[in-house]
N, C-alpha and C positions, 0 to 999 in steps of 0.2 A: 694369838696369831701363830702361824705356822711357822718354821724355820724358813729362808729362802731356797735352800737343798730339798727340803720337800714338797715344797712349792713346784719347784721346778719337774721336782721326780714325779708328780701329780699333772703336771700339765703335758709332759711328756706320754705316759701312761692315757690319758685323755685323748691324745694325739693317735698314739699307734690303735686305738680301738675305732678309729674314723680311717685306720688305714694309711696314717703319715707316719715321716721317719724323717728326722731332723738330721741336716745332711749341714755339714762344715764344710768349706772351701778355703785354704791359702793361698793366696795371688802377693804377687808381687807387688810393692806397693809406686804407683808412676810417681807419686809424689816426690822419690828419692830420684834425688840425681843419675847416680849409679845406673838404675835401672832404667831410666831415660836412655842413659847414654848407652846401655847394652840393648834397647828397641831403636835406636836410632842407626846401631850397626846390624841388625838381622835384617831390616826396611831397604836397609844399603845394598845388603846381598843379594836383596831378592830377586829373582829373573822376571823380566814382563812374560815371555811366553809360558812360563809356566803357569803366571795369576791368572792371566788368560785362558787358559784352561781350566783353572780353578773354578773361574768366575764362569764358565760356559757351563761348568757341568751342576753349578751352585744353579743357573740361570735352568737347565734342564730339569732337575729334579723339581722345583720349586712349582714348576705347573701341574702338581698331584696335589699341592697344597693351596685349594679352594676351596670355598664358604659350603659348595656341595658334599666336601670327603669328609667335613664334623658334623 
């Protein structure tokens, strides 16, 4: 059997010739207090009329994205 480093470097390889590329993300983790409590103070900040716009133009764009444009 193979090593699991080549294993891996194999399936990767396998991947990019279907045209994939394995993409990593770090996020913060909510499970920690900490960062509860530092979403808890950006939520605090936040202005209604600005979400409100937010959500207007989230609400605008979204009707180009129908079962007829895939």
């Amino acid at each position: 059997m193979t090593a699991p480093a080549e294993r891996m470097k194999m399936m990767r390889q396998r991947r990019r010739a279907r045209g994939l590329r394995e993409l990593r993300i770090v996020v913060a983790d909510p499970r920690e207090r900490a960062v509860r409590r530092r979403i808890v103070k950006q939520v605090a900040g936040l202005k209604p009329s600005h979400e409100r716009d937010a959500l207007q133009w989230i609400e605008a764009v979204s009707e180009f994205d129908t079962d007829e444009t895939r």
